[in-house]
Residue, then its C-alpha position, 0 to 999 in steps of 0.5 A: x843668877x849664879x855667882x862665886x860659891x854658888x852650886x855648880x849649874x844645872x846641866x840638861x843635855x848640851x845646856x848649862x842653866x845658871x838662871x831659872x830664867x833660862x830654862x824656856x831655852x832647854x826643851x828643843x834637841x838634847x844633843x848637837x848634830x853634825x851637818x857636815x865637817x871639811x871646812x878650815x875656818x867656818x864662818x857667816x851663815x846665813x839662812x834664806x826661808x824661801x829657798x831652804x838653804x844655808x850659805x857659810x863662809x870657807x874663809x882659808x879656802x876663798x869659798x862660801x859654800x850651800x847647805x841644802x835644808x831639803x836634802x842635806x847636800x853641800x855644794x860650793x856656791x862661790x869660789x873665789x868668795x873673796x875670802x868672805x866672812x859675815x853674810x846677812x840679809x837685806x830687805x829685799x832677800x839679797x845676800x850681802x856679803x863682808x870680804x877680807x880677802x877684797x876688803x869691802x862689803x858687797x851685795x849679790x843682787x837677784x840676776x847674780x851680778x855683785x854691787x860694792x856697798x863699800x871699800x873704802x872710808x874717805x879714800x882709804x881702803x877698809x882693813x877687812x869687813x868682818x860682820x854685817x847687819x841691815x837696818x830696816x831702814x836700809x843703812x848697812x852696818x859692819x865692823x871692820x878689825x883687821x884679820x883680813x890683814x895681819x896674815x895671808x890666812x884669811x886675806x892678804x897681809x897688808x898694812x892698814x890704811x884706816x889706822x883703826x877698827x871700826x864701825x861703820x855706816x852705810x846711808x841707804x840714801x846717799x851710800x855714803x860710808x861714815x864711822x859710826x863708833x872708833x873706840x873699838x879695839x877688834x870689833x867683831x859680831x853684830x846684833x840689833x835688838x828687836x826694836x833696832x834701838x840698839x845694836x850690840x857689838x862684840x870687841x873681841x880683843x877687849x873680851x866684851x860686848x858692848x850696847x850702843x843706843x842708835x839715834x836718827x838725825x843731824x847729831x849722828x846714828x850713835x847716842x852713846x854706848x855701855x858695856x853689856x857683858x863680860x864673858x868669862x871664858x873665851x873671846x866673844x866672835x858672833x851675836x845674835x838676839x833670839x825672839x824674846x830679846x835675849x843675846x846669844x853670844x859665840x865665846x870659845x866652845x860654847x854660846x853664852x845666853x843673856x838676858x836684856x839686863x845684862x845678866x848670864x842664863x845659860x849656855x850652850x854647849x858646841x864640839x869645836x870652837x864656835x865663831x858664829x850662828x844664825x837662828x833659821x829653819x821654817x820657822x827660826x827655831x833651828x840654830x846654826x852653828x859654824x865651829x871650826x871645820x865643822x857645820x852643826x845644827x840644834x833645834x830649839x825650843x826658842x826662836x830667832x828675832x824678826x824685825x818688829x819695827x821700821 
């Protein structure tokens, strides 16, 4: 583990290795490749294994777009997208979907008509959904800062309805959209742990990630929460947990590696400003990055988590 006063890190192509514990991590491509650039503000990708393709946000330019694994094309897949940003998966392999511009989370079902998750929290209209995680047990959780909101770039400038950013819950039963945690300043990226006993969420503004221990029952889904990590460099956007538990995180120009104990092992090092990525490819070991204009890809020597429990 590395510290002040310590040797400069051990540099292996795009990787800097700052713990031993990182160096299963560095064994895939040596180099970042280049998918496609001609985006404004890349954002949310999200890969489905059984069609073979990737689809991220255009958020300045009200699009999500297609990358086509198979051939390498790009093609718009939805325009307008509601200035959409995080995508994910749910259990049934349908794309859900965070829209600033529109200020809710939706699902495209498999006949490709829209279903609105939510819009709105106890009457009042979500600031604008950033990221979005599903649980095995079908609850739909999002984070919801306001950058949608504080400018026309990405949404719509408006004032904020809530009074906060949030995180919050869909219940799977009821759909009922409840506050899951509200001391956040600008919460950000998601991540469960593998055994979805926790989540991870990245407050940008505060520059941490935090962990929070999830609990079912009357008492609430939340049983309290800690700071994980600390970046040094750079705000922390997108979170990801590869297939051993570690967490990837998008700070600046580069990921930060963690281990489960909090510690940095490693980074990756990305051409642009990375905001968010998503293990994929046939076998999750391909990582996507969104940087700026800019679509890449690095395939790894590890994989991305798979749900182990329900």
């Amino acid at each position: 583990m590395s510290s002040p006063g310590d040797a400069p890190p051990v540099v292996r192509g795009p990787y800097e290795i700052h713990d031993e514990r990182f160096l299963p991590c560095v064994h895939g491509d040596l180099a970042v490749e280049r998918l496609w650039e001609g985006g404004r503000w890349l954002e949310g990708p999200v890969y489905f294994p059984a069609g073979r393709f990737l689809l991220f946000s255009d958020i300045p330019n009200d699009r999500l777009l297609r990358w086509d694994e198979t051939t390498g094309a790009v093609g718009v897949f939805r325009s307008p997208s509601g200035h959409a940003n995080g995508n994910t998966v749910d259990l049934q392999g349908r794309l859900v979907t965070c829209e600033q511009g529109n200020r809710r989370v939706t699902r495209t079902e498999h006949d490709g008509s829209v279903t609105v998750l939510a819009d709105r929290y106890e009457g009042r209209r979500l600031n604008s959904p950033n990221d979005v995680v599903v649980r095995s047990d079908g609850s739909v959780w999002f984070t919801d800062p306001d950058y949608g909101i504080a400018s026309d770039y990405e949404g719509h400038r408006a004032e904020s309805e809530i009074g906060g950013c949030h995180l919050y819950r869909v219940d799977p039963d009821s759909g009922q959209v409840r506050i899951a945690a509200d001391d956040f300043d600008r919460p950000n990226g998601l991540a469960f742990t593998r055994d979805e006993r926790q989540l991870y969420v990245a407050d940008t503004t505060a520059g941490h990630i935090r962990v929070l221990d999830l609990a079912d029952g009357p008492a609430g889904p939340v049983a309290g929460s800690r700071v994980f990590a600390e970046p040094a460099d750079g705000d922390v956007d997108g979170l990801r947990v590869d297939a051993d538990g570690r967490v990837w995180a998008a700070v600046g120009d580069h990921l930060d590696c963690y281990d489960p104990d909090g510690s940095l092992l490693g980074r990756l090092r990305v051409p642009g400003r990375v905001a968010n990525f998503v293990f994929g490819g046939p076998r999750g070991n391909r990582l996507f990055l969104c940087a700026g204009t800019a679509l890449h890809s690095v395939l790894m020597s590890v994989n991305g988590a798979r749900r182990t429990s329900s």
